[in-house]
N, C-alpha and C positions, 0 to 999 in steps of 0.2 A: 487445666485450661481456664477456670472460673477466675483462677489468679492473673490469669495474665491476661485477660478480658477487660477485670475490672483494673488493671494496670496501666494498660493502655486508653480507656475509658477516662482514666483521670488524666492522662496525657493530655489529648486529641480531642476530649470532650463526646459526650454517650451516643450524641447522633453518630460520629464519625468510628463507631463501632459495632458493627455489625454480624451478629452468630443467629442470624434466622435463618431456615433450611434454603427457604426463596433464594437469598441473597447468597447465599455460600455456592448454593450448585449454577449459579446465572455468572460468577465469579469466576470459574473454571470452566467455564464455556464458552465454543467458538464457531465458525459458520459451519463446520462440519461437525460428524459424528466418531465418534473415539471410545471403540467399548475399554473396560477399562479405564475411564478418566474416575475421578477422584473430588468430591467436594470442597470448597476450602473448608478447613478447620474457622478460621472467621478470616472478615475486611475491615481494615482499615482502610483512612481517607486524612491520612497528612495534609496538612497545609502551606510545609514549606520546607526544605534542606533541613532543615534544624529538628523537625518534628521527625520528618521519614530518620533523620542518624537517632534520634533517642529510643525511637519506636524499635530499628532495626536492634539495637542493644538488648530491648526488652527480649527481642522472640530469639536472638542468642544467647540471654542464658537460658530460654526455656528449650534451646538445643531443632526448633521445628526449619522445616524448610520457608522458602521466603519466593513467592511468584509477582512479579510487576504487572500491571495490566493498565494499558492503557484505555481504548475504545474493547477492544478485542474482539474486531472482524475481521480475523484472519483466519487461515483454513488448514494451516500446518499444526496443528497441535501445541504452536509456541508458548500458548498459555495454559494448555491443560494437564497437569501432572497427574500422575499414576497416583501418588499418594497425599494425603492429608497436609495440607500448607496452609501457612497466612496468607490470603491476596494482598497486594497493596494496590492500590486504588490510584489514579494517581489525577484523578478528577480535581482534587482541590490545586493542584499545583499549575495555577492559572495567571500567573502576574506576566505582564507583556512589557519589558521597557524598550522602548525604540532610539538608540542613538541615530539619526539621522545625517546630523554632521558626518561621521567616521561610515555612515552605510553598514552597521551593524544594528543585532538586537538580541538580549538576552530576554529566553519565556522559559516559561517553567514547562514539565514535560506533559502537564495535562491541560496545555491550550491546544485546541484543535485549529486545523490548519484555515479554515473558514474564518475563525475568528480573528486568527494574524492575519491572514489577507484582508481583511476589514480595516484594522489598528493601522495598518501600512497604507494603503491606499488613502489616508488622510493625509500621509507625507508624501502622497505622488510616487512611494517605492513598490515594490515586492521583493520575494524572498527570492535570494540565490539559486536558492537549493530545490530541487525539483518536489514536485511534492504527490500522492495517491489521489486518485479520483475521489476517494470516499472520505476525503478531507473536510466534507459534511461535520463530519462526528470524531471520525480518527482523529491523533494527535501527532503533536510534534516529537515526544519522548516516543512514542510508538512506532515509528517510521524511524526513530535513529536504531533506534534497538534489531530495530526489523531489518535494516536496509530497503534501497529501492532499485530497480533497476536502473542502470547508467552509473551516476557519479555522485558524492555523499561529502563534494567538495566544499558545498556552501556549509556546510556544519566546521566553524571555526574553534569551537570549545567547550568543554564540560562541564559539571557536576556531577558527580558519581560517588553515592553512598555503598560501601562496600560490605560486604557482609556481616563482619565486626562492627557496624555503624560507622566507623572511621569514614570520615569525606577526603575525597579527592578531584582536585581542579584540573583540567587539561585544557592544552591551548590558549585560548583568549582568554578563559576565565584562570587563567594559572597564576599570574603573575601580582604581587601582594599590593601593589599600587590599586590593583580595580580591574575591572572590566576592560581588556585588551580590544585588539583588530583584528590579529594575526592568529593562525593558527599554528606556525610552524617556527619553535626556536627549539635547537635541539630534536630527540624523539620527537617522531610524531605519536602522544599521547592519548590524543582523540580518538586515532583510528583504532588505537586497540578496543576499545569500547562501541565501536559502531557494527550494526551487525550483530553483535552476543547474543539476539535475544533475553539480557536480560541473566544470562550463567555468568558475568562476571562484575555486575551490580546494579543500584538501583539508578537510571536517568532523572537528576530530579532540576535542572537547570541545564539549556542549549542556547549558545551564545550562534545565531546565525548571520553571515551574509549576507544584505541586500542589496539592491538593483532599482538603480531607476527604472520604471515602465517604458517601454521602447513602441515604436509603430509599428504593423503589423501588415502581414497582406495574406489571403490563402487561397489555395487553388486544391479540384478534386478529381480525381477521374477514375474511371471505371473500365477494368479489365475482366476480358473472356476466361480467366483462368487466374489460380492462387500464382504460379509459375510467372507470368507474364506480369504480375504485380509485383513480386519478389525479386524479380532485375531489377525494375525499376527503383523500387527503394533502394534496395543497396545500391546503387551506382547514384543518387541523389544522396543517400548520407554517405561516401566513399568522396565525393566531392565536396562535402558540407555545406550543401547551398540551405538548409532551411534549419529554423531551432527542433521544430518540432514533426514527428511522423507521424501517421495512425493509419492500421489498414483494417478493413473486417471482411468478412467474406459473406454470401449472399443471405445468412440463415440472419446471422447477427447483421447486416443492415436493414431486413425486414422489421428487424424487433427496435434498432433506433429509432426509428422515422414512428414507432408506437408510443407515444408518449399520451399521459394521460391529460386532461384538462386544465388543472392548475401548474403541473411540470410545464407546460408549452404555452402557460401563458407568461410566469416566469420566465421563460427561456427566453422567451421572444421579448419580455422588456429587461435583460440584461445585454441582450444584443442592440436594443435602442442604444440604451443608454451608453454603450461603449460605440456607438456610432458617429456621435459627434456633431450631426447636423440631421434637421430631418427629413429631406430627401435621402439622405444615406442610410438613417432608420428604416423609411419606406420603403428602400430597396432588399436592404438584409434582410427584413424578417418578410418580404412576399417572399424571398428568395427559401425560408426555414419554412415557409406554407407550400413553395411547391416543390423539393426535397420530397414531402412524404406523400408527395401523387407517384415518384421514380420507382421502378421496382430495381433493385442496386446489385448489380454483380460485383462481383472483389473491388472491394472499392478503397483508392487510396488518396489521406485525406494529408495536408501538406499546412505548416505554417508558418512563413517565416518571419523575421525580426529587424530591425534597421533603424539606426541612427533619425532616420527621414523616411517616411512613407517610400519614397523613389528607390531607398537603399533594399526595402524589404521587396517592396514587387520584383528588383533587378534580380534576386533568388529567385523567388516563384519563375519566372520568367527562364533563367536556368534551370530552373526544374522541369519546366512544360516542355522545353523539349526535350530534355531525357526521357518523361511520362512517353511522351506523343511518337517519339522513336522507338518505345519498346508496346507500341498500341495500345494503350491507354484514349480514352475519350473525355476528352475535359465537361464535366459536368457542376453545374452549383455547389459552391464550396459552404452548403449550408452546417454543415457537419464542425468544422474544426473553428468555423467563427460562433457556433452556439459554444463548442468546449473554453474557445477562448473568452468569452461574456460572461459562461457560468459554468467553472471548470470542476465544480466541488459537484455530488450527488451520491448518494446511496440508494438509491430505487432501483438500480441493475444489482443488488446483491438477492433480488430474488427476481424471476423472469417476467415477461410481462402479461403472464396468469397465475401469476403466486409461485412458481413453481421453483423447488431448490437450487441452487446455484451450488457448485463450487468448479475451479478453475487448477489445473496446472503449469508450471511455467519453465521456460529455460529463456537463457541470455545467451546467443548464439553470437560468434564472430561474423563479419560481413558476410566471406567466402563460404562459411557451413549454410546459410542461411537457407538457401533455393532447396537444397539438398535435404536438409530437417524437415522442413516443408511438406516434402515431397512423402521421405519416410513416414511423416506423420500419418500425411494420408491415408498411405497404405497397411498402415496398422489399424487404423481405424475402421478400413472396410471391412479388416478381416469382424472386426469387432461388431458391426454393424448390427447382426443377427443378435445379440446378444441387446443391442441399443433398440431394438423395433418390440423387441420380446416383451422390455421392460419398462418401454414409454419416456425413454430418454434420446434428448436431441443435443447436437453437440456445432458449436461455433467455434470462431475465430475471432481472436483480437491481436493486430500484429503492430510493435510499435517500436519507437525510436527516438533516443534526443543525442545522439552521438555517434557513435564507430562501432554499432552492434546491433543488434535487433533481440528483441523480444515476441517470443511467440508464444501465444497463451489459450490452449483447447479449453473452452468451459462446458460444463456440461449442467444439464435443465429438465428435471423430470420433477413429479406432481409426488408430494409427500407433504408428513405433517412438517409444517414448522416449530422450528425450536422458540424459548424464551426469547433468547437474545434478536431470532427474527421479530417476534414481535415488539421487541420492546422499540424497533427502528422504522418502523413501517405506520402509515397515516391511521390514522382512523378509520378512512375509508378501507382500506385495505385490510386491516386487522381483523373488519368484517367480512370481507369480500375472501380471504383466505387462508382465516381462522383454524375450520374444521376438515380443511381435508385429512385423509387417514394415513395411517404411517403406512411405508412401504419399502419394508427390512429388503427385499429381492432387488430395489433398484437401487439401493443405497451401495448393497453390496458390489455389486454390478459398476456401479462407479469408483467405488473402492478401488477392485482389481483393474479398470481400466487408467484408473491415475497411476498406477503403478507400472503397467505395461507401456504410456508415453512415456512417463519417467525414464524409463530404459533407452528410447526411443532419443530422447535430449541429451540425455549423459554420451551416449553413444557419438552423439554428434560433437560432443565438448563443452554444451551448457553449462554456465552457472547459476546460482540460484538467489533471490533473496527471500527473505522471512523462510530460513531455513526450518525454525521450530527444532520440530519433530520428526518430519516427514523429509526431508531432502537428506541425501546424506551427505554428509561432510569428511569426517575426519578419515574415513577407508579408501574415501577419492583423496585423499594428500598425502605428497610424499613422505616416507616414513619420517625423518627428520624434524618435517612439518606437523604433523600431527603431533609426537612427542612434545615440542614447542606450545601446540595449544593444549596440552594436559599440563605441561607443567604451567602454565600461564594460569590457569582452574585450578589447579593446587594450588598455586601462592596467593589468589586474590581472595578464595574460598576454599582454602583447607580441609571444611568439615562436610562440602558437597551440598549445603544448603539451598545456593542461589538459583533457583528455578530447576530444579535437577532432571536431569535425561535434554534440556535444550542442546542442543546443538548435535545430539548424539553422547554428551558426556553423559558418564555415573551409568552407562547404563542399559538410559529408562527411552525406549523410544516407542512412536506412535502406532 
């Protein structure tokens, strides 16, 4: 191991080589707990296609396994192997080029999504392709790897260093002339690579899709019931009046409208400034100051998109009375105009008393929707006794940017924090909830209960993204299909290297 330490050392250079215990075990680590996980052997921190393919040669002759790791705040076990591996790091791989002209832009896989949204907004654009809340820190190579819920159609092409270090270009980046537009000539290329987590190489360049900023309008309203909320969405995305959904239910609306001092003072001068004029300032943010006087039943938050201001209100405006016909009450759309001003944050990855987070999910058809819903429910009540015992509380988050919906139980009990929380959390905070004590009984407890929704979503036809570890895959596909993604892991990675147990191959699951 000392050999191919100081190998790669002379590569990469000795900062971007890392074998201290700190840094090995915080490298294989993710928001949840995974007995069983495994420290890296060491981290590397490539700084471009060319380093990650020489690097990758290194640890193939030395026969070790190879894990990617973007941000790694994910809660599937995507990054955390059973056994001893290289991390790769992919922090250095940060160059941003913006074609403007053509509405593309190729970045490396370790810019975070905060930072394109910056780069782009000097050209009046943003990015096609939908992107996570916690685009704070996550990256863009982390979210192709991962998937996201909806559509992964703004990602027009690759770079993908493959097990062997061998590169390979897909889509936009395929073509020997340079950096393309298009994603689709021939195979679509790309798509084999999105989603993998990572089992069938490393992301180390994302050619994406941009978008002019468009005008906006949002409306919110607040239902007696998850049920009476869940028509209404569906039957508002079933018609496509708006770009974007969001529903929460009344545990998690008490906990938005908590925001701390500087979050809400931030929030409220990204809401000026996307305002435009300032009377329209003065209006939105009284509007985000009297938001957190409401106490908020099911609450569904709506935002649509348009050519001309006129074109996005004429959505909402279709929208409100689909809300208003399934009894909905229209209330301050302070909620999805703070999302749209400052769409990026990681302060809900821990609750708003410190307490652990982690969440499960399914992508439900329209029609299953009310129905999963509903089941959830009542799996939960059974669970209840179990949730009171052990000092955990559990929310909703329900959302939308197309022809599905997403329903996402989180759950929030008081235990110690891991490194990785701390390394994302303010100062303030890091003091404020530092020391509380571990608490093995509720961890467990949310264990078996992500497992039993799990059941709960499959059941209903859910699919999943950031598959990891934790979702299954290949026993839900037909056999045919399955076979297809083993053979597909055989030929890219023959020797079962590339992050192994992701996806359910080789194996090793969570």
């Amino acid at each position: 191991m000392t050999e191919l330490a100081e190998a790669l050392r002379a590569l990469l250079g000795a900062p971007h080589v890392a074998t201290d215990a700190e840094s090995c075990a915080l490298a294989t680590a993710d928001l949840f707990d995974w007995p069983g996980a495994a420290p890296a052997t060491l981290v590397i921190r490539p700084g471009d296609t060319e380093q990650v393919a020489a690097s990758m040669r290194l640890v193939a002759q030395h026969g070790l396994p190879v894990v990617p790791r973007g941000a790694g705040l994910s809660y599937t076990a995507g990054v955390v192997p059973r056994r001893p591996a290289v991390v790769l790091d992919t922090a250095r791989l940060d160059a941003i080029r913006v074609d403007a002209a053509n509405l593309t832009a190729v970045v490396g896989a370790g810019v975070s999504w905060q930072a394109l949204s910056e780069e782009l907004a000097r050209h009046g654009l943003r990015a096609a392709q939908a992107s996570p809340i916690s685009g704070a820190v996550t990256t863009v190579g982390g979210m192709v790897a991962q998937n996201l819920p909806g559509s992964m159609d703004g990602i027009v092409g690759l770079a993908v260093v493959l097990a062997d270090g061998s590169v390979a270009r897909t889509g936009a980046l395929a073509l020997r002339a340079g950096p393309g537009f298009w994603r689709h000539m021939g195979p679509d290329l790309t798509g084999l690579f999105l989603g993998d987590c990572g089992a069938f190489g490393v992301k180390t360049e994302i050619a994406l899709r941009l978008a002019p900023e468009r005008d906006t309008a949002f409306a919110s309203f607040a239902f007696a019931d998850g049920d009476a909320m869940m028509g209404a969405l569906v039957e508002v995305q079933r018609r496509g009046l708006v770009a974007r959904v969001l529903a929460i239910d009344p545990v998690r609306g008490r906990s938005a409208t908590r925001m701390e001092a500087g979050d809400a003072l931030r929030t409220a001068a990204a809401v000026a400034a996307r305002a435009g004029s300032v009377l329209k300032a003065v209006r939105d943010v009284a509007g985000l100051a009297r938001a957190k006087l409401a106490e908020p039943a099911w609450t569904l938050h709506l935002t649509a998109e348009g050519v001309t201001e006129a074109a996005a209100e004429a959505g909402i405006s279709a929208a409100r009375g689909v809300a208003v016909a399934a009894g909905g009450q229209e209330v301050e759309p302070a909620i999805p105009r703070a999302l749209r001003a400052r769409p990026y944050s990681i302060r809900g990855f821990v609750g708003p008393e410190g307490e652990r987070w982690v969440p499960v999910h399914g992508m439900l058809p329209l029609g299953m929707a009310r129905a999963c819903l509903a089941a959830l429910q009542a799996r939960m009540a059974d669970l209840f006794p179990a949730f009171e015992r052990d000092g955990i509380s559990v929310s909703h988050i329900v959302s939308s940017l197309g022809a599905y919906v997403t329903i996402e139980p989180m759950f929030y009990w008081r235990d110690a924090l891991d490194p990785l929380h701390m390394r994302h959390l303010s100062e303030k905070n890091r003091a404020r909830f530092g020391d509380f004590p571990p608490n093995p009984a509720a961890r467990e407890t949310v264990r078996q209960a992500r497992r039993a929704l799990l059941e709960v979503l499959d059941a209903h036809g859910a699919v999943h993204a950031q598959i990891g570890r934790f979702y299954p895959l290949a026993e839900r596909m037909a056999p045919g299909t399955a076979a297809l993604l083993r053979q597909l892991k055989a030929t890219l990675d023959p020797d079962g290297r590339m992050n192994p147990g992701a996806l359910g191959l080789a194996g090793e699951t969570a």
